[in-house]
mmCIF file of the N, C-alpha and C atoms, coordinates in Angstrom:
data_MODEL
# 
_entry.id   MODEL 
# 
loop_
_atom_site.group_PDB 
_atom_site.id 
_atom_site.type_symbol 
_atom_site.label_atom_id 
_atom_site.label_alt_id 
_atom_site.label_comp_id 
_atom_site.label_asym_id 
_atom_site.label_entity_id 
_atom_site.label_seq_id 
_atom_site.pdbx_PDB_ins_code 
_atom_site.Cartn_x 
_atom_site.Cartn_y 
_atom_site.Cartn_z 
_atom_site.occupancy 
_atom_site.B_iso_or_equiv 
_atom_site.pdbx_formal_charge 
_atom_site.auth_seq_id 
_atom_site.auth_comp_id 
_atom_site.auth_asym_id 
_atom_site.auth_atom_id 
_atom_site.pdbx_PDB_model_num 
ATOM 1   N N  . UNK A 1 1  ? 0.850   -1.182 0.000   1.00 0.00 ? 1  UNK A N  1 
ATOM 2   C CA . UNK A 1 1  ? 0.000   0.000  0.000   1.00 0.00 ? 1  UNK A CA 1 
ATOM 3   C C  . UNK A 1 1  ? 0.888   1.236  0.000   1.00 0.00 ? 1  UNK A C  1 
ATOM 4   N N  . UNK A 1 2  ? 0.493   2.165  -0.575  1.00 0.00 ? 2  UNK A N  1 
ATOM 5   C CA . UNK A 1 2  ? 1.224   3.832  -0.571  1.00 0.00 ? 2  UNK A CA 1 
ATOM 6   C C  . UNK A 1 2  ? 0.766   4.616  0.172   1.00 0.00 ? 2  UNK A C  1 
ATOM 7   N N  . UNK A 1 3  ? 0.032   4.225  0.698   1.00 0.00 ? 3  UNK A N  1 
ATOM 8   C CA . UNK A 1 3  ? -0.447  5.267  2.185   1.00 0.00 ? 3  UNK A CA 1 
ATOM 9   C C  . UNK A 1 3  ? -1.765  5.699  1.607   1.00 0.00 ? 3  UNK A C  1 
ATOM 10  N N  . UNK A 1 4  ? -2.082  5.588  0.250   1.00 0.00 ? 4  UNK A N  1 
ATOM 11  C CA . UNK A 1 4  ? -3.695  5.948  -0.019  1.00 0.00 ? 4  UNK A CA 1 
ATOM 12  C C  . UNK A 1 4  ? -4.459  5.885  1.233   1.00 0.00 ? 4  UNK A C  1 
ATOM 13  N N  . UNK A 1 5  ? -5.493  6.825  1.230   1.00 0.00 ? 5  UNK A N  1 
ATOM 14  C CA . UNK A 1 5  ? -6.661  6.437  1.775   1.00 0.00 ? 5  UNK A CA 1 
ATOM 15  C C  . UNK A 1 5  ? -7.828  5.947  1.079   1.00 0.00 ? 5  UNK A C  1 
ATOM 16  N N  . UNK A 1 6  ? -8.927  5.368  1.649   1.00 0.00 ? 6  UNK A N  1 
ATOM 17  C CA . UNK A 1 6  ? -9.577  5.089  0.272   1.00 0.00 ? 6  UNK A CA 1 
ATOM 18  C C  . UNK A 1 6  ? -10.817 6.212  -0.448  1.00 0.00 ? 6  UNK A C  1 
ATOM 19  N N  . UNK A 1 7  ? -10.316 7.140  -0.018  1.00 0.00 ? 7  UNK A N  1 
ATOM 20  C CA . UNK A 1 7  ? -11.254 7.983  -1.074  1.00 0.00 ? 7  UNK A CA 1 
ATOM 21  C C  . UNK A 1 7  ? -9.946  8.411  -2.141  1.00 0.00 ? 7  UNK A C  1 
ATOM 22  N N  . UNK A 1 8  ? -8.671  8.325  -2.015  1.00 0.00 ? 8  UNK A N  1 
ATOM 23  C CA . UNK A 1 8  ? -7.989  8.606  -2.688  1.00 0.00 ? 8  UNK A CA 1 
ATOM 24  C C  . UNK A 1 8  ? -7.705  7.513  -3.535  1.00 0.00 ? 8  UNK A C  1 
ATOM 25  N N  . UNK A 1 9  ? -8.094  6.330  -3.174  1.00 0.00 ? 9  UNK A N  1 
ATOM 26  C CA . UNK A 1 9  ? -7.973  4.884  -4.174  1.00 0.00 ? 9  UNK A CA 1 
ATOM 27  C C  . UNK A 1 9  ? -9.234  5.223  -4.798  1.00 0.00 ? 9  UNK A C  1 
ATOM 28  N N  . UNK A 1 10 ? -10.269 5.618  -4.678  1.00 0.00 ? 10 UNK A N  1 
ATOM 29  C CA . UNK A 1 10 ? -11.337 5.709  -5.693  1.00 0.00 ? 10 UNK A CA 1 
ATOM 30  C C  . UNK A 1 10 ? -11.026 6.632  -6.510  1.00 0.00 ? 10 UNK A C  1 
ATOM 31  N N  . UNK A 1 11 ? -10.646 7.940  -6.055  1.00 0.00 ? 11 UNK A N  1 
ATOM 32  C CA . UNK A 1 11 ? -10.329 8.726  -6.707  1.00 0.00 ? 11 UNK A CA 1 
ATOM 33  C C  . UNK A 1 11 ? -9.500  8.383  -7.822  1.00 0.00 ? 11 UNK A C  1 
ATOM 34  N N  . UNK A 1 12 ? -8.818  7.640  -7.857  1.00 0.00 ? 12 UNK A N  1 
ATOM 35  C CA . UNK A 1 12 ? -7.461  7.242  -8.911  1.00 0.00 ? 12 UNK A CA 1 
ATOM 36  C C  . UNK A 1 12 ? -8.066  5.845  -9.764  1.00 0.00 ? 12 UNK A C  1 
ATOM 37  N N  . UNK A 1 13 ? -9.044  5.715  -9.068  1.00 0.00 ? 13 UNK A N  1 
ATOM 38  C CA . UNK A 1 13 ? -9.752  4.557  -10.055 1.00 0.00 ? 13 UNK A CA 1 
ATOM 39  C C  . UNK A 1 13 ? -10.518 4.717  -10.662 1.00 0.00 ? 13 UNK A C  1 
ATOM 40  N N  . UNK A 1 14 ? -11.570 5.973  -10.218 1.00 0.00 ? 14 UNK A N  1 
ATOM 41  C CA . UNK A 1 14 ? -12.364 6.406  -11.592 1.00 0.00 ? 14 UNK A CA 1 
ATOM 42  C C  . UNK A 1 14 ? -11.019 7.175  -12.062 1.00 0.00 ? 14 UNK A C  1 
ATOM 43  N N  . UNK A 1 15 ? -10.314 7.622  -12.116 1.00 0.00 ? 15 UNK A N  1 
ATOM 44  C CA . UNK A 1 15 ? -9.835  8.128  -13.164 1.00 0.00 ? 15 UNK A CA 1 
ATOM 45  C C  . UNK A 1 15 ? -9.322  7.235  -14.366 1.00 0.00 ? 15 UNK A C  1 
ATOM 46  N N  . UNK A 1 16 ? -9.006  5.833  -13.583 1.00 0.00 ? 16 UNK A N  1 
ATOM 47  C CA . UNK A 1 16 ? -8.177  4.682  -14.569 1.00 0.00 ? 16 UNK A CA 1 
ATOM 48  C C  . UNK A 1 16 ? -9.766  4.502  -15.514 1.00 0.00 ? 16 UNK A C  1 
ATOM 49  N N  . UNK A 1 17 ? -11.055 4.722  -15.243 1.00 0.00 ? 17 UNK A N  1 
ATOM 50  C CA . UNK A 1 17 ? -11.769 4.481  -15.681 1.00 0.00 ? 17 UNK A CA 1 
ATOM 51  C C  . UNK A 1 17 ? -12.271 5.181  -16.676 1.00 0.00 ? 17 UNK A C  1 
ATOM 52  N N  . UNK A 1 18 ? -11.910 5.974  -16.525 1.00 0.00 ? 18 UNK A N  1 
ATOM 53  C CA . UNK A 1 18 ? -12.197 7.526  -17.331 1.00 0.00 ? 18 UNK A CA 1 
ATOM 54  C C  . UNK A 1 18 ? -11.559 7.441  -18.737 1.00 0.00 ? 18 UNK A C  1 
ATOM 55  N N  . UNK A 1 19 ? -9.835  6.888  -17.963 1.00 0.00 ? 19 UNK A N  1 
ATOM 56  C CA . UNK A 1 19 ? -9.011  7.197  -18.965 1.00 0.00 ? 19 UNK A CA 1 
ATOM 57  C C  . UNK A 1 19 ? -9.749  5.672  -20.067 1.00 0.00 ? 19 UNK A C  1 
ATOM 58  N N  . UNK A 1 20 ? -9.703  4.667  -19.716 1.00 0.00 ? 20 UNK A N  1 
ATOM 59  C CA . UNK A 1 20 ? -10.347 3.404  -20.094 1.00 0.00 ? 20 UNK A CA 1 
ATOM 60  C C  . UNK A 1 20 ? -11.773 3.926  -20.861 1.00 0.00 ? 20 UNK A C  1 
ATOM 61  N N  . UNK A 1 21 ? -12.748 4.422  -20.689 1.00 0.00 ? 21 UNK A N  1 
ATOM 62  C CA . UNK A 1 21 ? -13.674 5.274  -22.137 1.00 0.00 ? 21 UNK A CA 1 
ATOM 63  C C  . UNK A 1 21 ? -13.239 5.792  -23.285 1.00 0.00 ? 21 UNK A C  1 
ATOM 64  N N  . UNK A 1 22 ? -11.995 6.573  -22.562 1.00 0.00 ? 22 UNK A N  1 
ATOM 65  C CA . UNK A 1 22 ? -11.284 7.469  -23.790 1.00 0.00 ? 22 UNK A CA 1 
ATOM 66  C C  . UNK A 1 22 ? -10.266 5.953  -24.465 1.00 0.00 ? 22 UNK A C  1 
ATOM 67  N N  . UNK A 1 23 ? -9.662  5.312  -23.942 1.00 0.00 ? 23 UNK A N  1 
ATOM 68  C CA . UNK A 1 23 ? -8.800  4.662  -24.658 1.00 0.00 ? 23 UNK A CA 1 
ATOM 69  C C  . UNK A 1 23 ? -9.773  3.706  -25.738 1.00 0.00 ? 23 UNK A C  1 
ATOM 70  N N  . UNK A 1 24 ? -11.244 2.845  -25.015 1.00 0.00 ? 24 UNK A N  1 
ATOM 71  C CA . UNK A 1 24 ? -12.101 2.303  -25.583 1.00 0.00 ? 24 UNK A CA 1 
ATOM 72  C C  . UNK A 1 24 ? -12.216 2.765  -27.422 1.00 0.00 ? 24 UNK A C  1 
ATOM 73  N N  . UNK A 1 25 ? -12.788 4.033  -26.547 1.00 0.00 ? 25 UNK A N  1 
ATOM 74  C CA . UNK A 1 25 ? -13.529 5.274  -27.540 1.00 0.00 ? 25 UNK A CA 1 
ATOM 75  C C  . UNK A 1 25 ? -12.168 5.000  -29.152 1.00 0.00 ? 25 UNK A C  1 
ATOM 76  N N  . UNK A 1 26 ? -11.518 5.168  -28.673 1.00 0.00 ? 26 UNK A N  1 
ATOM 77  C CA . UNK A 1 26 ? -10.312 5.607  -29.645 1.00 0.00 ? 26 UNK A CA 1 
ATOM 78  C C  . UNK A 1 26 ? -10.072 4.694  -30.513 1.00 0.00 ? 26 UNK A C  1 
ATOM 79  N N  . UNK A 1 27 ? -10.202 3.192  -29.607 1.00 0.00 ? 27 UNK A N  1 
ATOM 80  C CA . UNK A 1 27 ? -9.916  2.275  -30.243 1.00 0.00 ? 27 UNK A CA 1 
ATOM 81  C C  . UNK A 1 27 ? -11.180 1.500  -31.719 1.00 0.00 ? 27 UNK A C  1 
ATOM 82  N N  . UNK A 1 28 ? -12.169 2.088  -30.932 1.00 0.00 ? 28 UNK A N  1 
ATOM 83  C CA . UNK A 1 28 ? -13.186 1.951  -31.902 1.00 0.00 ? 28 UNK A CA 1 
ATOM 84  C C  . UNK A 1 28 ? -13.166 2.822  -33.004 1.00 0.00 ? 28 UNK A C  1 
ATOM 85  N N  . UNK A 1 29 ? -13.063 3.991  -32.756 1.00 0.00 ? 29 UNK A N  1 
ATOM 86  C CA . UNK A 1 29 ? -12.365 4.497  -33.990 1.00 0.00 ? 29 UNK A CA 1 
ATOM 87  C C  . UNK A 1 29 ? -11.084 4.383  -35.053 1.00 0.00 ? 29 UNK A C  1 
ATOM 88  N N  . UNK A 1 30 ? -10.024 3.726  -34.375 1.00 0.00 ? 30 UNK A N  1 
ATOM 89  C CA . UNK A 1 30 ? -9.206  3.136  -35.176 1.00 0.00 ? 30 UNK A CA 1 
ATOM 90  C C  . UNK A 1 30 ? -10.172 1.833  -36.356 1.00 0.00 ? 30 UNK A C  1 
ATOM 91  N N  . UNK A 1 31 ? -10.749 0.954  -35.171 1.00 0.00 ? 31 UNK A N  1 
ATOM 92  C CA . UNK A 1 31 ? -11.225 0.136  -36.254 1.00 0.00 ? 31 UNK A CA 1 
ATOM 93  C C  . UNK A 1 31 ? -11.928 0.806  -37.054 1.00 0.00 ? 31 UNK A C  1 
ATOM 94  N N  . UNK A 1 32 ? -12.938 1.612  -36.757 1.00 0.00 ? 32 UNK A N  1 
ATOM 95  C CA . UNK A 1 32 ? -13.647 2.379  -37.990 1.00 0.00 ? 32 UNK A CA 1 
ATOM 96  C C  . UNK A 1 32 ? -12.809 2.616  -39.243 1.00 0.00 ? 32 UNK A C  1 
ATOM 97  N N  . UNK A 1 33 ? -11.642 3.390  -39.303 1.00 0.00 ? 33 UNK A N  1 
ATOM 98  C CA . UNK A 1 33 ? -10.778 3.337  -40.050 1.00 0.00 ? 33 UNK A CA 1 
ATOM 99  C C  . UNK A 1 33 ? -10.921 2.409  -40.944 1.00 0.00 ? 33 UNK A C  1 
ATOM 100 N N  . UNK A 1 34 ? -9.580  1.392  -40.156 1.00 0.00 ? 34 UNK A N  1 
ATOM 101 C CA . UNK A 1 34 ? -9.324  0.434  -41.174 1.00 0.00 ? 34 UNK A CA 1 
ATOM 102 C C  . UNK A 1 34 ? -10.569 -0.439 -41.958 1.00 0.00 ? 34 UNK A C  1 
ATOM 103 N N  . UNK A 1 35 ? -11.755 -0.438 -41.128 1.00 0.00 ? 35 UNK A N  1 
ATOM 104 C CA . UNK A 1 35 ? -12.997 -0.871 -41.940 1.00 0.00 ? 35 UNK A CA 1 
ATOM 105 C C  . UNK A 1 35 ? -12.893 -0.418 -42.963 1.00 0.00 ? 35 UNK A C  1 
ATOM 106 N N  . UNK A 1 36 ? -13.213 1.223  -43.116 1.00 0.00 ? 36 UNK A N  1 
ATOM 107 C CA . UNK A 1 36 ? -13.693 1.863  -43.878 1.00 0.00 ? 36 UNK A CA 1 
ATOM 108 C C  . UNK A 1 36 ? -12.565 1.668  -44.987 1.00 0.00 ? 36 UNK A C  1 
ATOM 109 N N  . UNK A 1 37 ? -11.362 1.707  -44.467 1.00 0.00 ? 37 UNK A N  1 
ATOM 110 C CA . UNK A 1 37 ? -10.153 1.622  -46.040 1.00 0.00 ? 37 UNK A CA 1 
ATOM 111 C C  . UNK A 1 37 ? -9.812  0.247  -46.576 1.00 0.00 ? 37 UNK A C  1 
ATOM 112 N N  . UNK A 1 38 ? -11.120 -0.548 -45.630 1.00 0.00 ? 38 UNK A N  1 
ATOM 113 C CA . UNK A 1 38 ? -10.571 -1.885 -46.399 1.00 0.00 ? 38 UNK A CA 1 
ATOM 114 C C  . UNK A 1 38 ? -9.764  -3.125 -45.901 1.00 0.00 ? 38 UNK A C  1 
ATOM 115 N N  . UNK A 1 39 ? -9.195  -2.275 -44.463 1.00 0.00 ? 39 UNK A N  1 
ATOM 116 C CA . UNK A 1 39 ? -7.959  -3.286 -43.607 1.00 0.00 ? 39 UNK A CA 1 
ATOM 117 C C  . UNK A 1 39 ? -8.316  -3.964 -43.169 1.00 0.00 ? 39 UNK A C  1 
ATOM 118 N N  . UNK A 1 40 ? -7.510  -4.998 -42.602 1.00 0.00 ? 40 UNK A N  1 
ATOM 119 C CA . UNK A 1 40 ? -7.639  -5.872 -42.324 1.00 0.00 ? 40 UNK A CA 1 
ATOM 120 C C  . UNK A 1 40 ? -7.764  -5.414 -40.649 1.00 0.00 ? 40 UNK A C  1 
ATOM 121 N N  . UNK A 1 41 ? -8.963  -5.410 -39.564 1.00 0.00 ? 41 UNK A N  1 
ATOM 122 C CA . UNK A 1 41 ? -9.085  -4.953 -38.472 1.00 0.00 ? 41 UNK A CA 1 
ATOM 123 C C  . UNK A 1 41 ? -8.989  -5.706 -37.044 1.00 0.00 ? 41 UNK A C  1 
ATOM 124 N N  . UNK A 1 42 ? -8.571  -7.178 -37.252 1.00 0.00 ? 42 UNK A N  1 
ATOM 125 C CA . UNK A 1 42 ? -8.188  -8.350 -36.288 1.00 0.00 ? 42 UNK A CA 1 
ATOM 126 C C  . UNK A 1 42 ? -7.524  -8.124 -35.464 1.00 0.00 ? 42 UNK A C  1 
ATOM 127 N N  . UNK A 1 43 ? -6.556  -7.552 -35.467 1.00 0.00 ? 43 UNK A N  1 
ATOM 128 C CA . UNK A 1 43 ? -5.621  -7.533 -34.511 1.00 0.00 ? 43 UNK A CA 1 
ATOM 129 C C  . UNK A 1 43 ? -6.076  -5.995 -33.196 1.00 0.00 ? 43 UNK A C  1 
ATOM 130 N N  . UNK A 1 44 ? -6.853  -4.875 -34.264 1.00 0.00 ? 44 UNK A N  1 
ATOM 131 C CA . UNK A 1 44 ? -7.435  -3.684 -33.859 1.00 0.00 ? 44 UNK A CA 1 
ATOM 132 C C  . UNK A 1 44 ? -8.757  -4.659 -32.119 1.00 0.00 ? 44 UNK A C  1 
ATOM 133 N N  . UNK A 1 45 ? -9.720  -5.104 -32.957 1.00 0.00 ? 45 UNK A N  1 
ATOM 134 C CA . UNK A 1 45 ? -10.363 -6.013 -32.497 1.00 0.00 ? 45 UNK A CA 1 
ATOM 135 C C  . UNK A 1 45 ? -10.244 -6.607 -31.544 1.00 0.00 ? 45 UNK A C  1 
ATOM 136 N N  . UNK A 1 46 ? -8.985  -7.326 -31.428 1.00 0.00 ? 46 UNK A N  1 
ATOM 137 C CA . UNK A 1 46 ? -9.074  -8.157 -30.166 1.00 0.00 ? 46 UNK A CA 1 
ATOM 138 C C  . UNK A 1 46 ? -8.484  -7.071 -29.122 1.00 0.00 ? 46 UNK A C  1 
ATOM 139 N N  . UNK A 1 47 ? -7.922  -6.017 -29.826 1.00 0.00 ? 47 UNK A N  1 
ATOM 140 C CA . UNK A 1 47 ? -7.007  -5.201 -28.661 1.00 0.00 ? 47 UNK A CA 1 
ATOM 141 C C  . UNK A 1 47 ? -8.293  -4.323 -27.996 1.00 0.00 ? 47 UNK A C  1 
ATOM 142 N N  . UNK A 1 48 ? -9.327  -4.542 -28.970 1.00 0.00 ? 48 UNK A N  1 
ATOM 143 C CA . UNK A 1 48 ? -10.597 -3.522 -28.348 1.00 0.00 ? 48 UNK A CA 1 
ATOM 144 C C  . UNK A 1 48 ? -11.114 -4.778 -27.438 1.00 0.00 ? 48 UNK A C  1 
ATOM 145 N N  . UNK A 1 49 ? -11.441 -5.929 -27.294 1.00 0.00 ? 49 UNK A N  1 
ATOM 146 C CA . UNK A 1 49 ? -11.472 -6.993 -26.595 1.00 0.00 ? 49 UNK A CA 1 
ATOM 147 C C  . UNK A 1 49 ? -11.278 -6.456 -25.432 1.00 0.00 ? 49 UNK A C  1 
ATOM 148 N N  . UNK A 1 50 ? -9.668  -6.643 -25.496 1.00 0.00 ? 50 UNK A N  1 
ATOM 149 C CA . UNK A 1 50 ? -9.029  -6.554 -23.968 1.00 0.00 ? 50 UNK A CA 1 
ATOM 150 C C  . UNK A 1 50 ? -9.421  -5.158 -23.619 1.00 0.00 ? 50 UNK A C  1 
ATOM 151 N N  . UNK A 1 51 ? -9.306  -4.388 -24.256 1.00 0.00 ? 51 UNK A N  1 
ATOM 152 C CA . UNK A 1 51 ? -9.563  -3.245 -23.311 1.00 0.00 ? 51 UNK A CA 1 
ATOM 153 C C  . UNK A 1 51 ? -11.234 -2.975 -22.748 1.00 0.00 ? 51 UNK A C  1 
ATOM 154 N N  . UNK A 1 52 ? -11.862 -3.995 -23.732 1.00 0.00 ? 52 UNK A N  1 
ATOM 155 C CA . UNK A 1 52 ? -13.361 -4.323 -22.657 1.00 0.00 ? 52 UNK A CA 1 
ATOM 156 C C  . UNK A 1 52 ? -13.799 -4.827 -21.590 1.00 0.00 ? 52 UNK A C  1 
ATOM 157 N N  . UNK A 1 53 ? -12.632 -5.746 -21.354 1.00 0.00 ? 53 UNK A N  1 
ATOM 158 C CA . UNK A 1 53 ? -12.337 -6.688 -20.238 1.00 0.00 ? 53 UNK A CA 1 
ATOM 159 C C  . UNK A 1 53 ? -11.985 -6.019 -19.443 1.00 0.00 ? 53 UNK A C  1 
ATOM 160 N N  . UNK A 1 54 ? -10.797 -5.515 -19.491 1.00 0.00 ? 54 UNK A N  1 
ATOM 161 C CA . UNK A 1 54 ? -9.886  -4.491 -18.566 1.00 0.00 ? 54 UNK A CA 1 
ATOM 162 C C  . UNK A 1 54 ? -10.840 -3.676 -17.796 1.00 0.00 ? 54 UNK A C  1 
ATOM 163 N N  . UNK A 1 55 ? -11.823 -2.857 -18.999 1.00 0.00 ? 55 UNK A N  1 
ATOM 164 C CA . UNK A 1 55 ? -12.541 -1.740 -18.576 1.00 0.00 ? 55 UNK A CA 1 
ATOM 165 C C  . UNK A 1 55 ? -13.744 -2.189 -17.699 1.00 0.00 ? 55 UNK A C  1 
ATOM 166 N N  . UNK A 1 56 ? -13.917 -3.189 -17.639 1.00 0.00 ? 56 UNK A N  1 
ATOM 167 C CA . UNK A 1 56 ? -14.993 -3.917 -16.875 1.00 0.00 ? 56 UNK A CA 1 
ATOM 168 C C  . UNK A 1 56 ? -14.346 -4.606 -15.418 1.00 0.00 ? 56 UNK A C  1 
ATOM 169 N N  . UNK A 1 57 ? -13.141 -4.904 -15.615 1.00 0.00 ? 57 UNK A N  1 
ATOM 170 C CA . UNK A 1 57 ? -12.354 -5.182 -14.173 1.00 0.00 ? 57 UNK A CA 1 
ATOM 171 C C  . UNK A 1 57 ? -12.600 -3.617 -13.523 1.00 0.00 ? 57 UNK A C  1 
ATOM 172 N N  . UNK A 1 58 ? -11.948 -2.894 -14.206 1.00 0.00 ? 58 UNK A N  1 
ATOM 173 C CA . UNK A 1 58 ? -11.383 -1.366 -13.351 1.00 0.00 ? 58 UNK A CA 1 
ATOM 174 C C  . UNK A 1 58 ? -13.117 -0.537 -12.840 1.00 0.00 ? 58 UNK A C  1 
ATOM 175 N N  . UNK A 1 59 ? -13.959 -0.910 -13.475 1.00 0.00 ? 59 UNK A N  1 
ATOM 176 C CA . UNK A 1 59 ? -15.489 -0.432 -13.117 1.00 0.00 ? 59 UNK A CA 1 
ATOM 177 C C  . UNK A 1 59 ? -15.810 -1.626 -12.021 1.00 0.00 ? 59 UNK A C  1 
ATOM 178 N N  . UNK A 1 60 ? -15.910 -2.885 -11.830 1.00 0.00 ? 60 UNK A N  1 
ATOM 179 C CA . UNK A 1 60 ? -15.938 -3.757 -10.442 1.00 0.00 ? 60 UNK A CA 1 
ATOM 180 C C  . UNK A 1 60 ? -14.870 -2.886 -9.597  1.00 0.00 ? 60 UNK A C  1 
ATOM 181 N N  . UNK A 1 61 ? -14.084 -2.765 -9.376  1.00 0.00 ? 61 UNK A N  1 
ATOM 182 C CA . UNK A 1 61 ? -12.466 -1.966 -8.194  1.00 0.00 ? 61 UNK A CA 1 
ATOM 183 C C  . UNK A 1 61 ? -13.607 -0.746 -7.951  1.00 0.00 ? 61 UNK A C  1 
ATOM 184 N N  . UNK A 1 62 ? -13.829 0.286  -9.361  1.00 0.00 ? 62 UNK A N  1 
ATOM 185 C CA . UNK A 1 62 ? -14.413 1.506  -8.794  1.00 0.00 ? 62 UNK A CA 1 
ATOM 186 C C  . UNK A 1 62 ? -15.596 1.366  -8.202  1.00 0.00 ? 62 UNK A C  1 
ATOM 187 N N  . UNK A 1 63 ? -16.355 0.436  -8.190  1.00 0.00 ? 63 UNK A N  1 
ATOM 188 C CA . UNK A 1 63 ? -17.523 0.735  -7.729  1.00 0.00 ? 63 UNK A CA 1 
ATOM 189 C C  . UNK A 1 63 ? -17.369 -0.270 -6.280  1.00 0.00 ? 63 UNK A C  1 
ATOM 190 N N  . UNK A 1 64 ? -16.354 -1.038 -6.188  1.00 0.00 ? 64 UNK A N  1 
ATOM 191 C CA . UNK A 1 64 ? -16.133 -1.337 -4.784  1.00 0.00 ? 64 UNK A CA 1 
ATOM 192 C C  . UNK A 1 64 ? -15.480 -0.270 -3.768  1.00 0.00 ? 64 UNK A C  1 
ATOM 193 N N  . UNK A 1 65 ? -14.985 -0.218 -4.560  1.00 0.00 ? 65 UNK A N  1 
ATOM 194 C CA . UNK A 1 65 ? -13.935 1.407  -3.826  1.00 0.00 ? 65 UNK A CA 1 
ATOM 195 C C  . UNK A 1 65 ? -14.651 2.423  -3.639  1.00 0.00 ? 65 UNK A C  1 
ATOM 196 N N  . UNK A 1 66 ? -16.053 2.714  -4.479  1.00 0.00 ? 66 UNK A N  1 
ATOM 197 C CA . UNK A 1 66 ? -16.810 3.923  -3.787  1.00 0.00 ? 66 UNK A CA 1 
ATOM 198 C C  . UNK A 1 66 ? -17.775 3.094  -2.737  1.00 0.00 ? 66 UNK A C  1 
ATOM 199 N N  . UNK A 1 67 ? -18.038 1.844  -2.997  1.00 0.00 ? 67 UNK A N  1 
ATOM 200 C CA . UNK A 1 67 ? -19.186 1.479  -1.432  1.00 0.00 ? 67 UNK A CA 1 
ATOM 201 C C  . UNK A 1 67 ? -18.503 1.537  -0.281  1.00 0.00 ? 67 UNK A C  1 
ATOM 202 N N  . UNK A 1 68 ? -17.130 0.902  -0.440  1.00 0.00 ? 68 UNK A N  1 
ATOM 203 C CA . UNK A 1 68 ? -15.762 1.057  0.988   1.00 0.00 ? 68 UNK A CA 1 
ATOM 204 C C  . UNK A 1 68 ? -16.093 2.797  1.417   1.00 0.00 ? 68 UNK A C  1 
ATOM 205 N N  . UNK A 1 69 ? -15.694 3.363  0.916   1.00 0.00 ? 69 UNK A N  1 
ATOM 206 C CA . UNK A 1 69 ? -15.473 4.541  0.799   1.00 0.00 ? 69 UNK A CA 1 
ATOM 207 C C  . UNK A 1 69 ? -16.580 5.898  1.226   1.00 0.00 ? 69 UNK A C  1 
ATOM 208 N N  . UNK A 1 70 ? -17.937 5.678  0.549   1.00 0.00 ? 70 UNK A N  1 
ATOM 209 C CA . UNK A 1 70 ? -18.643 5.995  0.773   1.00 0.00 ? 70 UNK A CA 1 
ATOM 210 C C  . UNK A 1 70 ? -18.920 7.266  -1.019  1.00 0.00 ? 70 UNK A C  1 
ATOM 211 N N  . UNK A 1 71 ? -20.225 7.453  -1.240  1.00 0.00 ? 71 UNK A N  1 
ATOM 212 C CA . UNK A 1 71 ? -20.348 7.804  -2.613  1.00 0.00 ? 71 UNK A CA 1 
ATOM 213 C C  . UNK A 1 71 ? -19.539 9.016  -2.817  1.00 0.00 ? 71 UNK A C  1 
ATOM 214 N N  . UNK A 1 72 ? -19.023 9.665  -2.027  1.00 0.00 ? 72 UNK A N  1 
ATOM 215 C CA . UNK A 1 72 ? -18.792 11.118 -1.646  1.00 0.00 ? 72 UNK A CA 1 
ATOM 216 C C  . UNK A 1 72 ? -17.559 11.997 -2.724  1.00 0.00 ? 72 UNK A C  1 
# 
């Protein structure tokens, strides 16, 4: 532990979450791309995968971390 408290572990976890929309977001637009020009988008795809997974771990942490914590 780093000495967090836990409104400061939530705090830093919606943000991982935040940032995790925007990275989502982005990534879906990459595939849009290569759809649209024709590419080949597989590898785009599975990386949007993981970051669905990911983004669904880090939303279970945040929303445990705000009931610990309190909604505040």
């Amino acid at each position: 532990m780093t000495g967090l408290n836990l409104h400061e572990l939530k705090n830093e976890a919606e943000k991982r979450v935040q940032r995790g929309e925007l990275k989502i977001a982005h990534q879906r637009e990459i595939i849009s791309v290569l759809e649209r020009s024709g590419r080949n988008a597989t590898a785009a795809k599975r990386l949007l995968n993981f970051l669905e997974r990911t983004q669904a771990s880090d939303v279970v942490d945040r929303d445990w971390l705000v009931t610990r914590a309190g909604g505040n």
